[in-house]
KETOR-344609 format. One record per residue: residue in one letter; x, y, z of N, C-alpha, C in turn. Coordinates in steps of 0.02 Angstrom, whole numbers, plus 50000, padded with zeros to 5 digits. Each point is the difference from the previous one (the first is absolute). Layout:
BEGIN
aXYZXYZXYZ...
This chain:
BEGIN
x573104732153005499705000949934500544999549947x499844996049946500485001649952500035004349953x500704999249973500025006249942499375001549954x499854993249957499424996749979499345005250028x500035000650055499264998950019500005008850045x500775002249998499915007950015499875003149939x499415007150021499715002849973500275004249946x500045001149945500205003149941500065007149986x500455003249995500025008649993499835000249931x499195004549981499895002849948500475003049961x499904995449937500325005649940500105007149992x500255005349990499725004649986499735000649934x499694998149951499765001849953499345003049993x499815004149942499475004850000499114995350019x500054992049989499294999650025499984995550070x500694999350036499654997150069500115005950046x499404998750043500265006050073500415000050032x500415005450004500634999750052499725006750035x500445004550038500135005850025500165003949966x499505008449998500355003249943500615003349993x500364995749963500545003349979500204999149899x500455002849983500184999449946500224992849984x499704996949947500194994949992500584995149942x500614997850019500364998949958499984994749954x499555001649951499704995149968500155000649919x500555006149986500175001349914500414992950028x500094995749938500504995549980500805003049957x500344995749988500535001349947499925002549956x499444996049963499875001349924499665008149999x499505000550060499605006349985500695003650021x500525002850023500535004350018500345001849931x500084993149971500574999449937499475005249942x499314996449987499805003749949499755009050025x499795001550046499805006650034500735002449984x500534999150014500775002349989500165000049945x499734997349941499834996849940499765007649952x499274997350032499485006749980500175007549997x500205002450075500355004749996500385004249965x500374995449961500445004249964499785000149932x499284998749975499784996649961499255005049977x500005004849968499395002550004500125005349919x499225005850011500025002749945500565005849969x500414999750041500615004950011500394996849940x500204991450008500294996049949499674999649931x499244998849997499345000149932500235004549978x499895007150040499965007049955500475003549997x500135003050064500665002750023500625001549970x500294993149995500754998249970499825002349933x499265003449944500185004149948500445006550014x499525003550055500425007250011500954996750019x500204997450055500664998750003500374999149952x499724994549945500384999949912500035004649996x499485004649994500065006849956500495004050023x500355000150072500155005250039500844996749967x500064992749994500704998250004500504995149947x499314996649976500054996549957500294996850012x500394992549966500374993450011500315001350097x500085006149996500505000250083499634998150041x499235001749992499394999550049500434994950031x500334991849969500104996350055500205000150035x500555004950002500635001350027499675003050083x499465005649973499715003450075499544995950035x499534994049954499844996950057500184993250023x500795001249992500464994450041500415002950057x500135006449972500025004650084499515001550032x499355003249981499514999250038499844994950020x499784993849986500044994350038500415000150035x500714999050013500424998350034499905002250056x499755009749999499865002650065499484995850018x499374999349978499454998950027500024991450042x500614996249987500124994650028500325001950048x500525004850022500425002350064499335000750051x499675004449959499355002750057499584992150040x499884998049945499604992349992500454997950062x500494996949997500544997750050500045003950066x500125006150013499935003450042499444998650045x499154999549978499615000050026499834993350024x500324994249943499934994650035500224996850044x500815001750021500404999850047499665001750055x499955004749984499295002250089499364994850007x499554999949951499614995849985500184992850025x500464995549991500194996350005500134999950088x500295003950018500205000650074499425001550038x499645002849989499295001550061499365000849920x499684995149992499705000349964499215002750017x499935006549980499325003450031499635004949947x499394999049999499475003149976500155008349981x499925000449952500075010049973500744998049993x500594995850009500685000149982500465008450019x500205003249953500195002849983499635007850079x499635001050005499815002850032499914998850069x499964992850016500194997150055500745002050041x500654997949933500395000750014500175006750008x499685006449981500395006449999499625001850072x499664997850018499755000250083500464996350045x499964993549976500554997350071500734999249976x500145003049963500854999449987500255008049988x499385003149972500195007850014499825005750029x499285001249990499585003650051499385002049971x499534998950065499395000549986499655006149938x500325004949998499945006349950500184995749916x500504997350007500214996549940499394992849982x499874998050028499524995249975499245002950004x499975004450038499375002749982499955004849934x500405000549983500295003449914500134995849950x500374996250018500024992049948499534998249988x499484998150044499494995249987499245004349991x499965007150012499545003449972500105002449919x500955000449977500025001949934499684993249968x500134992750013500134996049954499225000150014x499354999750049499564997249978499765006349942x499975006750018499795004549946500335000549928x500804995349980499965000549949499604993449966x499974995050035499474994449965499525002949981x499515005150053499305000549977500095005749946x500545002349997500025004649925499994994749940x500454994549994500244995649982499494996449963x499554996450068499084997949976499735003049963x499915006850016499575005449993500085000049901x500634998949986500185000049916499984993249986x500104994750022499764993749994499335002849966x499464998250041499395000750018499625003349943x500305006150009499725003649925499904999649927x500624995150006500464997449925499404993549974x499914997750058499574996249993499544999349952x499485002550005499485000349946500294999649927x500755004849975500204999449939500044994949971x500254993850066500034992849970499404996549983x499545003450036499434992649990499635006249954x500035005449957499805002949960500274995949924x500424999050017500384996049943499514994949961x499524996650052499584995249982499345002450003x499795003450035499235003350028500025006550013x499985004049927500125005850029499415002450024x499544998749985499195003150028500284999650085x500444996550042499925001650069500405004649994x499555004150069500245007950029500904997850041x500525002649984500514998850025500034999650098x499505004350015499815000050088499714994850032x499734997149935499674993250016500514995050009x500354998449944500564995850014500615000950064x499975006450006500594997950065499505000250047x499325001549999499664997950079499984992550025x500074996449942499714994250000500664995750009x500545003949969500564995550023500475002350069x499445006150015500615000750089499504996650049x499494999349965499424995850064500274992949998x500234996949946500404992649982500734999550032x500235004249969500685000550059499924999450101x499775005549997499635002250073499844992450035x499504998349956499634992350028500694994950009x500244999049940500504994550007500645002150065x500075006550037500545003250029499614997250086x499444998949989499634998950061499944992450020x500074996649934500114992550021500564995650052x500415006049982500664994750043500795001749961x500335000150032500875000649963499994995049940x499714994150002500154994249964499655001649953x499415002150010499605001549904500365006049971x500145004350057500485006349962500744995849959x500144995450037500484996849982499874998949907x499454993350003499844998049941499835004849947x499515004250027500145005949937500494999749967x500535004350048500535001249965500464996649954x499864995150059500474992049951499715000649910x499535000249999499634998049937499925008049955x500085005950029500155005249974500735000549952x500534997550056500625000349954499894994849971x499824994950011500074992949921499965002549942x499405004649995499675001449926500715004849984x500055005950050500555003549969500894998349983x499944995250045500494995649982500104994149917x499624997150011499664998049933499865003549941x499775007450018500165003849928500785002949997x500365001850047500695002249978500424995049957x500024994150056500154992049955499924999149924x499135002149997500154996649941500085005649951x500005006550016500215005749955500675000249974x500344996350070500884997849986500264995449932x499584995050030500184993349945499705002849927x499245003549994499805000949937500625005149952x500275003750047500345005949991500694994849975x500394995050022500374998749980500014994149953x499364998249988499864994649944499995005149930x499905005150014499825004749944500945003149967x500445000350048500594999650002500324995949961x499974991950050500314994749982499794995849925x499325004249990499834995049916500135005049941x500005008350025500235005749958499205000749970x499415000150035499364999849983499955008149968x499635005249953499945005849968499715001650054x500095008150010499635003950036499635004649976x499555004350037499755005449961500255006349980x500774999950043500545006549990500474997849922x499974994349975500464998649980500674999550009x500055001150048500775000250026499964990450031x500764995050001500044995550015499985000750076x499654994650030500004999850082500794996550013x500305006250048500664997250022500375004050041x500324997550054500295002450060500385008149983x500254997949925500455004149980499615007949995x499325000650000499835004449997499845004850045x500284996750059500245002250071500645007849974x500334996949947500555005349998500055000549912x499604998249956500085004649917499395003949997x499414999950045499445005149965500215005850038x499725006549982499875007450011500324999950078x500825002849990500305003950078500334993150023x499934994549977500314994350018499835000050080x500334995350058499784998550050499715002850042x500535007750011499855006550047499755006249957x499334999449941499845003849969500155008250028x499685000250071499905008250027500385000050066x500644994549976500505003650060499684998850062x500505004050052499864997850078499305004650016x500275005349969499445006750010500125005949949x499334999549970500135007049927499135003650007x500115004749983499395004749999499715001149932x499614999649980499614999649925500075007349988x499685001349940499835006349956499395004350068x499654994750013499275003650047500185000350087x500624999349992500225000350065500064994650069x499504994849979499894996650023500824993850009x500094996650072500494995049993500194994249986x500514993249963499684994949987500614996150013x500174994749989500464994649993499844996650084x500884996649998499814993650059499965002750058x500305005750014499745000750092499565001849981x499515003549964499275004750011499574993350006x500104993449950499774994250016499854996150068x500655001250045499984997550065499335001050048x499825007949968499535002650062499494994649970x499794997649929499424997549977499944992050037x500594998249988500334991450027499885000250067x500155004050035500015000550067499184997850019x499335001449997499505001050016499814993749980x500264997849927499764993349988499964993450052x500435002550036500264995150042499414999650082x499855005550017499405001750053499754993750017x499854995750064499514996750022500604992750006x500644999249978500354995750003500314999150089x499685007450041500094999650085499494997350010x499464994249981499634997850026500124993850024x500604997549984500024994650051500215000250065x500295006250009500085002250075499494999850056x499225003749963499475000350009499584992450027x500154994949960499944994250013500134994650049x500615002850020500414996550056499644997050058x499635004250022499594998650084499404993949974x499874998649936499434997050001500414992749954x500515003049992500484989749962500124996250053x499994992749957499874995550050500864996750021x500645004049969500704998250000500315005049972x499885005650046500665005549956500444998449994x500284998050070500934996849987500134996449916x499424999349985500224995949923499845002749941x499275001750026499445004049922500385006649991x499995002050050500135008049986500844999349958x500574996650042500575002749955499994996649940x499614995949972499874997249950499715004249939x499265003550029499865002249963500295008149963x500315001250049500395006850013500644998149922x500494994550015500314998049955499875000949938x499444995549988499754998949929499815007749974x500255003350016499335007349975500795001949973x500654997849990500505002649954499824996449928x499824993750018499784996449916499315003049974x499715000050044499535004449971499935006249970x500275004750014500515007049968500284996149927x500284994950020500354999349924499554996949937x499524995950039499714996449941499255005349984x499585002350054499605000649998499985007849947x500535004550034500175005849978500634999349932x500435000050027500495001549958500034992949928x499844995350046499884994049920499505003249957x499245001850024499525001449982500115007949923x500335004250053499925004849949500745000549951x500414993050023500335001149948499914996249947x499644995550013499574995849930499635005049956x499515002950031499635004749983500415006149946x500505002750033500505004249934500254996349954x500344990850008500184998349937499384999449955x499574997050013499455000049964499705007149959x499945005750043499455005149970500605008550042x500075001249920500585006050020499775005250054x500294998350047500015007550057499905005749978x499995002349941499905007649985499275000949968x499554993050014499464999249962499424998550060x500474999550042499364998250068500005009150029x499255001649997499925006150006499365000850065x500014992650025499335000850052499524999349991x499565002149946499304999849972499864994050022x500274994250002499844992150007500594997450047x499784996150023500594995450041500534996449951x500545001150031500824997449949499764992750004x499644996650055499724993349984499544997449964x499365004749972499655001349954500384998449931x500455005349996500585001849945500264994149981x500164997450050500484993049986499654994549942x499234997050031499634996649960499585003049927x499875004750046499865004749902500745001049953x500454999850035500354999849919500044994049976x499954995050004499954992349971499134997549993x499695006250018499234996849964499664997850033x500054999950092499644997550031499425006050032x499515001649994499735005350009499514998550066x499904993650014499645000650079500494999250049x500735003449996500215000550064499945006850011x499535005349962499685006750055499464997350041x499664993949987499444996750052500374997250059x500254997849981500414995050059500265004450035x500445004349985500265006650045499635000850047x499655004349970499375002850018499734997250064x499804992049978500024996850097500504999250028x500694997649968500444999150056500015008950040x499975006249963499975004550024499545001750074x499404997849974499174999550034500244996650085x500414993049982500094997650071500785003250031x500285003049977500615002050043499765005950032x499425004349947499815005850040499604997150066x499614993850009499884997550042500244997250049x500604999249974500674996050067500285007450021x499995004949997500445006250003499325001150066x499294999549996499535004150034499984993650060x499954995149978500074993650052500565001250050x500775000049975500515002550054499915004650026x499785007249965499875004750037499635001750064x499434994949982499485001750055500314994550057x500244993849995500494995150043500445004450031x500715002449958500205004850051499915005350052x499445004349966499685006350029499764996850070x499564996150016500014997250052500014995350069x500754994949955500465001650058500545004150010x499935006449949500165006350015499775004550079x499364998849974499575004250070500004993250035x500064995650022499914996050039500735002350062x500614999949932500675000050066499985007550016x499825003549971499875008950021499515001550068x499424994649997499775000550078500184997050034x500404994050005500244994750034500475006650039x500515004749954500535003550018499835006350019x499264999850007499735007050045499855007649942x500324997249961499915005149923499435002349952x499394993750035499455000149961499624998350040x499315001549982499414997450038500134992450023x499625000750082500134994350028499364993449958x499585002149973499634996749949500154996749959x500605001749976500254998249934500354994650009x500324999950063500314992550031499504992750020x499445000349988499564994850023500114995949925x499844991750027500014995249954499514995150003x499624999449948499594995449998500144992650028x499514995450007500134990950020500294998649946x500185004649930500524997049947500635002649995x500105003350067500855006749992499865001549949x499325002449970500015005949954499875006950041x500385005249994500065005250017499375007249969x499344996350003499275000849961500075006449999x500175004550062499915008949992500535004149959x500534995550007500605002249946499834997749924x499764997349982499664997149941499555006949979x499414998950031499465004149997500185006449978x500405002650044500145008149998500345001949946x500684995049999500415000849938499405001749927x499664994149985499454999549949499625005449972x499795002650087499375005349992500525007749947x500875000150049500255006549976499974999149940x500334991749979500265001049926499205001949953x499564997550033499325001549951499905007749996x500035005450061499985005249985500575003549950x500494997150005500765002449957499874998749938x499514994049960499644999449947499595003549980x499375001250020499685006550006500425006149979x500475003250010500445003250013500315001349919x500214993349990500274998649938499425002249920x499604996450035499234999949952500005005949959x499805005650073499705008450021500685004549955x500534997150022500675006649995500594998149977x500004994649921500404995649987500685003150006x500035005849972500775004149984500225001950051x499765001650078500145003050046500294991950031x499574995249989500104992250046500845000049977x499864998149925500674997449968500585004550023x499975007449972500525001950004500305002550074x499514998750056500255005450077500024992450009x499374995850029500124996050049500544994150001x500074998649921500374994749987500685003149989x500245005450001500745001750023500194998550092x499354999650045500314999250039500044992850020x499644995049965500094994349984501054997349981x499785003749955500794997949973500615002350033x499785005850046500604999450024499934999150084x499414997050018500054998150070500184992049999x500214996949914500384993450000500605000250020x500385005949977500735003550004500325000650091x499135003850010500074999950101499944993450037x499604995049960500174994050029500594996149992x500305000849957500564995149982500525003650062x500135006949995500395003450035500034998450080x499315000850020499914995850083499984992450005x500174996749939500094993450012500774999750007x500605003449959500624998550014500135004750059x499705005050009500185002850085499884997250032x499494994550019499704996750060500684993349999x500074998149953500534993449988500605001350043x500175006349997500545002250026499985001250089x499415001850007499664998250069500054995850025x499794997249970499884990850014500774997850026x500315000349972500784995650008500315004250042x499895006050011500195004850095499634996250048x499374999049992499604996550063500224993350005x499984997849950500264989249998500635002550055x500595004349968500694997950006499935004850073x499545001550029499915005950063499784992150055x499784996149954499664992750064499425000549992x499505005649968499235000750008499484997349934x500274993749986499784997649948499404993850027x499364998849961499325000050037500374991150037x499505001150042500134992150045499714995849991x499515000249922500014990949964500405000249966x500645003249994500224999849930500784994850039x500284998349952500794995450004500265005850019x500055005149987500555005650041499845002450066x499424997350010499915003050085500604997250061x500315004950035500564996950037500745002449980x499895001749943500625001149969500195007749942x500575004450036500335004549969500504999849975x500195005749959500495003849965499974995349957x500835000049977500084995849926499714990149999x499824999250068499784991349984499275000949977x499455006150031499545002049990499824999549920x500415006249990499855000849910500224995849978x500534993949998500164993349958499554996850011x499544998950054499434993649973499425003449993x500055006549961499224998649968500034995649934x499395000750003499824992749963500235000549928x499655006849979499805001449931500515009349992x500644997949998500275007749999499915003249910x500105005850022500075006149944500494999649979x500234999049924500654998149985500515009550023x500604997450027500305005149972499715009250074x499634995950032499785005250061500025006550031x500644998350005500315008950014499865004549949x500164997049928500185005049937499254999349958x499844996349989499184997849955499475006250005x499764998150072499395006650025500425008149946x500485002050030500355006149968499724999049925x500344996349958500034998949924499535000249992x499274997850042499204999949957499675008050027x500505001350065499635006649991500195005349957x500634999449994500255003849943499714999849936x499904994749981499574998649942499215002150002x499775000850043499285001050017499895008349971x500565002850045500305007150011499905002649899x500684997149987499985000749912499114998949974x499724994150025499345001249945499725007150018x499675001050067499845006650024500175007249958x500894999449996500385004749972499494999149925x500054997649954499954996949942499225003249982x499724999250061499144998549977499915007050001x500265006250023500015005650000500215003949947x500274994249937500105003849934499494997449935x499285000250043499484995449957499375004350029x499575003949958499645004850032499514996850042x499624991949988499664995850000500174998150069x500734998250011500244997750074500255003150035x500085007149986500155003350049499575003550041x499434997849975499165002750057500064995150035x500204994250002500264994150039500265002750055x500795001449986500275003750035499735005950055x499995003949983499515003350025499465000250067x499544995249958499474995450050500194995550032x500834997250007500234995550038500205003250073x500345006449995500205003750032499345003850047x499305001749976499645003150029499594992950043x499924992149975499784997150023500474997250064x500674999050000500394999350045499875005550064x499825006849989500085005550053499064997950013x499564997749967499304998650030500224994250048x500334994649978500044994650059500385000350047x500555005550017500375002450056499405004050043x499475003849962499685004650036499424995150040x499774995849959499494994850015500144995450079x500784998949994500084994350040500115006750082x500355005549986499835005850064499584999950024x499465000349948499225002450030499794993750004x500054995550013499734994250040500424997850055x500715003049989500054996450094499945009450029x499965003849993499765006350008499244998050034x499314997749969499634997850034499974997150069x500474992749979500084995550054500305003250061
């Protein structure tokens, strides 16, 4: 028989039949923009008011160190990623590179801080599409958009793909052109509504000049402010940029997409963030952005453009939608590698004729709908308890991602590195030289980001707001030590 005329191995893609398994069917482009998106949400719209406020012109300064960490981490996870590329990532690895207790903690914190995560997505919701229709009931609108999410999460990796793709465009497309409008307004010396001239310089002649409130100063009301108190704010902005780790088992060329897209997320820090809001201060004085409105709002209203609170408004509408879309994507092949690894219901591991993982979908959905509910019923109790442990079970993930890294390169350089990978066969120092995709700097890096992790923690404990964070980080850590007992305690 000839080549010609021997029989053809199915694609894996989401509409022909294969065997169920996960199917690696994200492309480049969906990796680049999902890696894209990520770092890309209402944290940057709204957010970066409170950080001005906290630091003023320096803000850039903290989130070019915060970035910087959040790319070590990025790197860290992809290096693994890259080497045994598998479903739940991050939680995978704290099972087979560190121990089963550790990934059953990894990967139960990260899916419960998403569905906190959703859960404020979700809610926020309705505010946006109130903007236009306020006669709808706000419960209505996020029912209608987690049943849309939900649906599109059930189609296949590849429509999850396209979503997203087309989620960051728009938000991409509004930072862009907030950039250029912001510096045409510069470069022609256009009037503003502050009267003050738009210009870099005002980085360092308005009110406190660059480092208005110092590293760290305490107000009249006691409260703390300048550039580290900033960090803890910068830090969070960043959340959901470990999703390309997450991605890995279902790309169709990690060896390429992944350190690619991993890369680009330093230009992105610079243009997306730090270009962004430093246009934004030459234009419209830092001591004048007070939150009420988005500093991007701010930007076009001082030169007279008054429908960019509309436009916001949706680019807002769909990132809160790309934030509930990843969420519910991760969450389960969250529970997917948690039963695969004996950690979760053996249910939760079944896959549809599309390697959609339908019961991990489902379940995720149903919690985050009750966690809405939740929100609805007991807004002040949602916001202020549940979403501290949100914020700082980001802190516990980043932390078991540079512990596990460090794992990782004892087992490679031990010989026990997986046997599809180029290192199978091979220890000690030839081992760790050919991975593919190393962590710059190895030995010393992991240390420096935990140290730094360590400082926000320290930091967030002099903020009455984040130190219930604290707090609830510590009591949710001793629930998932107790949790993972009493289930092999059962067994």
């Amino acid at each position: 028989m000839s080549t010609a005329d021997a029989p053809k191995k199915p694609r894996e893609t989401d509409d022909v039949p294969v065997p169920a398994t996960l199917r690696k069917s994200l492309k480049n482009r969906h990796i680049q923009l999902i890696a894209l998106g990520g770092a890309i949400g209402t944290g940057l719209f709204y957010g970066s008011s409170e950080s001005i406020a906290l630091a003023g012109p320096s803000i850039l300064l903290a989130y070019l160190v915060g970035g910087f960490a959040i790319f070590m981490i990025v790197r860290a996870l992809s290096e693994m990623s890259v080497e045994d590329p598998k479903a739940g990532a991050f939680s995978y690895y704290a099972t087979r590179y560190w121990s089963k207790r550790a990934g059953f903690i990894s990967g139960w914190n990260y899916w419960f801080n998403y569905i906190l995560v959703s859960m404020v997505e979700l809610s926020v919701v309705g505010s946006f599409v109130n903007y236009w229709f306020p006669a709808i009931p706000t419960w209505v609108s996020a029912a209608v958009f987690l049943v849309i999410i939900c649906a599109a999460n059930l189609l296949g990796v590849s429509k999850f793909g396209e979503f997203e793709f087309w989620f960051a465009i728009i938000k991409i497309v509004a930072v862009i052109a907030m950039i250029i409008g912001g510096l045409a307004v510069i470069i022609f010396a256009l009037p503003t509504a502050s009267g003050i001239k738009a210009s870099f310089a005002n980085w360092f002649t308005l009110e406190g000049g660059f480092l208005p409130n110092g590293l760290m100063e305490q107000t009249k009301d006691g409260t703390w402010t300048g550039l580290l108190m900033a960090l803890v704010v910068v830090l969070f902005s960043f959340g959901g940029t470990e999703l390309i780790g997450i991605t890995a088992g279902e790309t169709e060329d990690p060896k390429t997409t992944i350190p690619r897209a991993t890369n680009d997320i330093i230009w992105r820090i610079l243009v997306f963030y730090i270009g962004a809001l430093g246009v934004i201060m030459a234009v419209v004085p830092w001591n004048t952005i007070d939150g009420k409105s988005s500093p991007f709002v701010q930007i076009f209203d001082s030169v007279g453009i008054h429908a960019a609170a509309g436009i916001l408004n949706f680019v807002c509408l769909t990132a809160v939608m790309s934030v509930y879309n990843s969420g519910l994507y991760a969450n389960s092949r969250m529970l997917y590698s948690l039963a695969k690894q004996g950690n979760a219901p053996a249910y939760l591991g079944k896959l549809n004729a599309k390697g959609v993982p339908v019961a991990g979908v489902l379940t995720s959905a149903v919690i985050t709908a009750i966690a809405v509910v939740v929100v609805f019923v007991w807004p002040e109790f949602a916001f202020n308890y549940l979403m501290s442990i949100a914020t700082i079970a980001g802190i516990i993930n980043w932390t078991m991602i540079m512990f596990t890294e460090m794992k990782f390169r004892k087992v490679v350089a031990a010989g026990g590195a997986p046997e599809d990978s180029e290192l199978a066969g091979k220890s000690g120092k030839e081992a760790l030289d050919a991975i593919h995709f190393k962590l710059p700097f190895a030995k010393v890096t992991p240390w420096v980001v935990l140290a730094f992790l360590a400082l926000v923690v320290v930091l967030m404990c002099f903020s009455a707001s984040y130190r219930i964070a604290v707090i609830a980080g510590v009591i949710w850590l001793a629930i998932l030590f107790a949790a993972y007992q009493l289930t092999q305690a059962k067994k």
